[in-house]
C-alpha positions in Angstrom: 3.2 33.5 33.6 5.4 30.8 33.2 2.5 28.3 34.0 0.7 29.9 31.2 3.4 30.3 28.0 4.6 26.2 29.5 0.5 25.5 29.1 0.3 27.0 25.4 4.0 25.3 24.3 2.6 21.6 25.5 -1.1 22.3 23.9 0.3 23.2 20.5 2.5 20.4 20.6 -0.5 18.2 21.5 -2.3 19.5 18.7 0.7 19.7 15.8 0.5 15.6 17.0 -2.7 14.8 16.1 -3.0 16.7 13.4 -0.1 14.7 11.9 -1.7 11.7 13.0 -4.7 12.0 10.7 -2.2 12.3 8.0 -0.3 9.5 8.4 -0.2 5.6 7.2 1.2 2.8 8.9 1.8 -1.2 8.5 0.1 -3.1 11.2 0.7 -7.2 11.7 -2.2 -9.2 10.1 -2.9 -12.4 11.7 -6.3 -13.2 9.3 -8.1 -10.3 11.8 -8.8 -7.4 9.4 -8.5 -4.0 11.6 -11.2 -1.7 11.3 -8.8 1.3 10.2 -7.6 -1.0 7.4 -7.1 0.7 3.9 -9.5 -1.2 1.6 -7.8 -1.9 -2.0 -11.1 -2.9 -3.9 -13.3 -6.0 -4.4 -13.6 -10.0 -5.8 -15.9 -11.3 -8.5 -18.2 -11.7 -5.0 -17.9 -8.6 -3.7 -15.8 -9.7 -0.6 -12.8 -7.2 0.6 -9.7 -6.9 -0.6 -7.0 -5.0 1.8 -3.4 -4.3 0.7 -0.8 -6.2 2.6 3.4 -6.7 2.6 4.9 -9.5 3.2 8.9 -10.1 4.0 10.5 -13.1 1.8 13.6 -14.0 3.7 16.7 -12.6 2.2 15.4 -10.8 -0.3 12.6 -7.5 1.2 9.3 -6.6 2.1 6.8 -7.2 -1.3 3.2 -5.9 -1.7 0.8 -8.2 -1.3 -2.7 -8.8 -1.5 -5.0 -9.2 1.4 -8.2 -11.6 1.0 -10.9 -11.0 3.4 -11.3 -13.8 5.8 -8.0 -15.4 4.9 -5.0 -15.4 6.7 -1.8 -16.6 4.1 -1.2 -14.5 1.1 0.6 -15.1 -2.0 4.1 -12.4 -3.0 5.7 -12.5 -6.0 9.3 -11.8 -5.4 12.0 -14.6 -6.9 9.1 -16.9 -8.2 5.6 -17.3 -6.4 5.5 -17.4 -2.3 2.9 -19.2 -0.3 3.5 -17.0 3.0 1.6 -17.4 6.3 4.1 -15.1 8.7 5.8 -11.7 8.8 2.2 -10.0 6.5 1.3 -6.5 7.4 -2.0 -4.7 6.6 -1.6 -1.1 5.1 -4.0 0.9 8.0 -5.1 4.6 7.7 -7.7 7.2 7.1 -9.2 6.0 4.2 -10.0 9.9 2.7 -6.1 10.0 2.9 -5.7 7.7 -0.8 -6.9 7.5 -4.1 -6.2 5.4 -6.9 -5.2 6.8 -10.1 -4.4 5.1 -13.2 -0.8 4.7 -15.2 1.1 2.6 -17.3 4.6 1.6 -18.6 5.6 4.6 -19.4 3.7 7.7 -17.8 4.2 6.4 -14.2 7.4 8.5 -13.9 6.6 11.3 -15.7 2.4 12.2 -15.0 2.6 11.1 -11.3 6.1 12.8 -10.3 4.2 15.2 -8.4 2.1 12.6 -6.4 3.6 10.8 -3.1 2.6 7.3 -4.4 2.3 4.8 -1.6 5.6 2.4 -0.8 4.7 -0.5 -0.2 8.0 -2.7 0.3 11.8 -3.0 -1.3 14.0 -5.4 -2.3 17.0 -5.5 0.3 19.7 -3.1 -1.0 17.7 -2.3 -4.1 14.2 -0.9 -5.8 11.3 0.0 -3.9 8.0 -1.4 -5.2 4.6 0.7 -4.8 1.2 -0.3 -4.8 -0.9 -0.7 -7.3 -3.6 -2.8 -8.5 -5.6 -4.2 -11.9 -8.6 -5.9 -12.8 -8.5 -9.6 -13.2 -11.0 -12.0 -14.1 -11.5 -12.5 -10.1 -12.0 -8.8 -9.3 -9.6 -6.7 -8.6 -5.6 -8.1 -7.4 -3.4 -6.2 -5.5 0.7 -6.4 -6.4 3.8 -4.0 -6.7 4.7 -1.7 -9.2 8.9 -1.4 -10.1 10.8 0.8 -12.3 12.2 -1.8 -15.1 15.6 -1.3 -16.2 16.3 1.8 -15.2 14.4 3.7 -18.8 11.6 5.0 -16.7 9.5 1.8 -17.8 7.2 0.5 -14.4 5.4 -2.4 -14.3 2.9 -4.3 -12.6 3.3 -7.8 -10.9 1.2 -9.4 -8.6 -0.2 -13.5 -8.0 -4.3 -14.0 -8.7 -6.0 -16.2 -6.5 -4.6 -19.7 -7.9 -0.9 -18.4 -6.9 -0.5 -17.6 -10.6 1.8 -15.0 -11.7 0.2 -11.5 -12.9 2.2 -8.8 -15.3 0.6 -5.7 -16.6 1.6 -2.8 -18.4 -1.4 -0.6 -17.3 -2.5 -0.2 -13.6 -3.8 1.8 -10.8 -1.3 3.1 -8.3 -2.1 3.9 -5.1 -1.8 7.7 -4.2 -1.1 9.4 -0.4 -2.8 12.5 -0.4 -1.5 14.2 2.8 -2.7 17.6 2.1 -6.3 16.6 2.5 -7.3 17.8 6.3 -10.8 16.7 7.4 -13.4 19.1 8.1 -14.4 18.7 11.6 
């Protein structure tokens, strides 16, 4: 009988695992190879992938970045524009898992409080940045969204293409949706 109740205990716990594993998200190291599991964040002007990345600026945190298809350095705003070609990660996950939804400057707090938005990096000792995304001439950029002085305010900052800066007051954030359970 013991053989039996130590069976069930080990089987549930098997299944409690995977079923948390379809809900989860996770950073993997990019290295220019784009993993098939990776979470697609929209498309250029030629309709070529864009992924969402983070990228660690020495000294000062992990930023949201944007992934290019085929290339393998990405740009970060955090304390001016960054050229980086080391420590990027790809955001990797069930894609039915997220959503985009839009905001701006001053709804972000207040209409999407009930949503588990996606983190996508920090500045050391400080704000955490989420990920969002907005249209640009080029298609669509990916950057970090960041609560402005404290009022509630969030705003959007990214780098286009050209390694210039990006600002916005309207966006898309990226939502987790971790109550959605496939049907299989």
């Amino acid at each position: 009988m013991s053989k039996f109740v130590l069976s069930l205990v080990v089987f549930a716990s098997i299944a409690t695992l995977l079923v948390h594993s379809l809900k989860d998200y996770y950073w993997r190291d990019y290295d220019g190879e784009t993993p098939d599991d990776a979470v697609l964040g929209g498309h250029d002007k030629n309709n070529k992938s864009i992924y969402i990345g983070q990228a660690y600026v020495q000294n000062e945190g992990l930023v949201v970045v944007q992934i290019d298809q085929d290339q393998k350095s990405v740009y970060a705003e955090m304390e001016g524009i960054q050229h980086l070609d080391t420590n990027i990660k790809i955001l990797c996950g069930p894609p039915y898992l997220f959503y985009w939804m839009s905001s701006n400057i001053t709804k972000l707090h207040t209409d999407l409080k009930e949503k588990q938005l996606v983190v996508g990096g920090h500045e050391d000792g400080a704000k955490r940045y989420f990920v969002g995304r907005i249209k640009c001439p080029d298609g669509v950029c990916i950057g970090k969204v960041l609560e402005q002085g404290g009022d509630g305010k969030s705003i959007f900052y990214g780098v286009d293409r050209n390694g210039e800066q990006l600002k916005a007051d309207s966006y898309d954030v990226l939502v987790n949706d971790n109550s959605f359970v496939p049907n299989k």
